[in-house]
C-alpha positions as CSV (number, residue, x, y, z in Angstrom):
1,X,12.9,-34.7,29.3
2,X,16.7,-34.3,30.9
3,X,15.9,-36.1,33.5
4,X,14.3,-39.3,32.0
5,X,16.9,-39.1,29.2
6,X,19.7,-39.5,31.8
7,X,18.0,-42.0,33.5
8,X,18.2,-44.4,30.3
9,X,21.6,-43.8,29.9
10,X,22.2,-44.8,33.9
11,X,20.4,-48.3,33.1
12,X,22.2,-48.8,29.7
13,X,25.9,-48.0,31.4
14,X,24.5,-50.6,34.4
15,X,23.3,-53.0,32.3
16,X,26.8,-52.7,30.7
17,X,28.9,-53.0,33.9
18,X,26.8,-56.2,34.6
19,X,27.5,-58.1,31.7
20,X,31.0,-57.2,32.0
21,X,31.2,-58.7,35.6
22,X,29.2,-62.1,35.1
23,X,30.9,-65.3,36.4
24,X,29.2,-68.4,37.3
25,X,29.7,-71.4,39.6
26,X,32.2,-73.0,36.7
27,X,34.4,-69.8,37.6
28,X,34.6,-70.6,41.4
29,X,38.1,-71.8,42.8
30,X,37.4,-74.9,45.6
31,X,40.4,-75.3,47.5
32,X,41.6,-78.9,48.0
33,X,40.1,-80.4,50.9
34,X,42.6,-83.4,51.4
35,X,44.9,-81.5,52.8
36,X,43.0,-80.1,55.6
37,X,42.0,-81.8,58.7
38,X,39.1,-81.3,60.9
39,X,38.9,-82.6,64.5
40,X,41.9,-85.0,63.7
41,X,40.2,-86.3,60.4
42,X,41.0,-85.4,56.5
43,X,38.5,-83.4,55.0
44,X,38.2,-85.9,51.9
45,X,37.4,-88.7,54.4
46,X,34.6,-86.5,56.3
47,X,33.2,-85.9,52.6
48,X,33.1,-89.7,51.9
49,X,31.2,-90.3,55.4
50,X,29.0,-88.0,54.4
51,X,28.3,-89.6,50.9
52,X,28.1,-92.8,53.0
53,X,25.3,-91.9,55.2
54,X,23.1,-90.5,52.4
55,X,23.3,-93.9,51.2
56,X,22.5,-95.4,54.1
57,X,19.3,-92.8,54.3
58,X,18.7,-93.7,50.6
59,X,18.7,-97.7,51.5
60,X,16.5,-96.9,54.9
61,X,14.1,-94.8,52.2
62,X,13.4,-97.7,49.8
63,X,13.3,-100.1,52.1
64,X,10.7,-98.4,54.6
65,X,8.7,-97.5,50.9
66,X,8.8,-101.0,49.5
67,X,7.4,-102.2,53.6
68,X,4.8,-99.5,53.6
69,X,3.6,-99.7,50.0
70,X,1.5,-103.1,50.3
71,X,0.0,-102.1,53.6
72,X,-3.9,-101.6,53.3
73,X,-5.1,-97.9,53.1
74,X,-8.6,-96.5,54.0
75,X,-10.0,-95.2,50.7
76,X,-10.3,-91.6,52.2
77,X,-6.4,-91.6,53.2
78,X,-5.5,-93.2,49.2
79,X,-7.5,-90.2,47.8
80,X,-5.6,-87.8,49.6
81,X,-2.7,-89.0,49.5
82,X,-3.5,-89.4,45.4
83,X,-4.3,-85.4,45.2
84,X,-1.1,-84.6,47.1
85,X,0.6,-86.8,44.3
86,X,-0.3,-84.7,41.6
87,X,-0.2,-81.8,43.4
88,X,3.0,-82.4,43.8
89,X,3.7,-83.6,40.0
90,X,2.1,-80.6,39.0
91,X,4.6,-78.4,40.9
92,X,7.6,-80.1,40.0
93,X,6.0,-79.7,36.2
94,X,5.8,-76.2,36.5
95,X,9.2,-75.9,37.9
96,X,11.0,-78.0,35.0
97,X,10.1,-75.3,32.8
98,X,11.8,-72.6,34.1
């Protein structure tokens, strides 16, 4: 009975201490990256190439999808690849609700 009585109070003073020490990602400090330089370059400007060839993957993307999507399929190949699509919708349903 001791024993499982100061077991509770363990969790409750834990659970306690927790709450008390919660911080998030808004609580983070990010230095300033402008003012450091990496192999001769600012680190703002690496940031912006960065940004710069996502976009150019994100204009590659569309264009290769807009190319591909009027080529003929085999109707085996469309269902598949229709089962993967809602496989995947499914997923990304489930996900959204947590």
């Amino acid at each position: 009975m001791l024993l499982s009585v100061s077991r509770c109070l363990l969790c409750v003073a834990l659970s306690l201490v927790a709450s008390l020490a919660s911080a998030g990602e808004a609580d983070l400090i990010l230095p300033d990256v402008s003012t450091e330089m990496f192999m001769g370059v600012n680190g703002r400007d690496w940031l912006l190439g960065g940004l710069g060839v996502c976009a150019l993957g994100l204009i590659f993307g569309l264009v290769m999808f807009f190319k591909l999507r009027n080529l003929p399929v085999h109707r085996s190949m469309h269902d598949i690849s229709d089962l993967i699509s809602e496989t995947c919708k499914t997923y990304l349903t489930t996900q959204g609700k947590f």
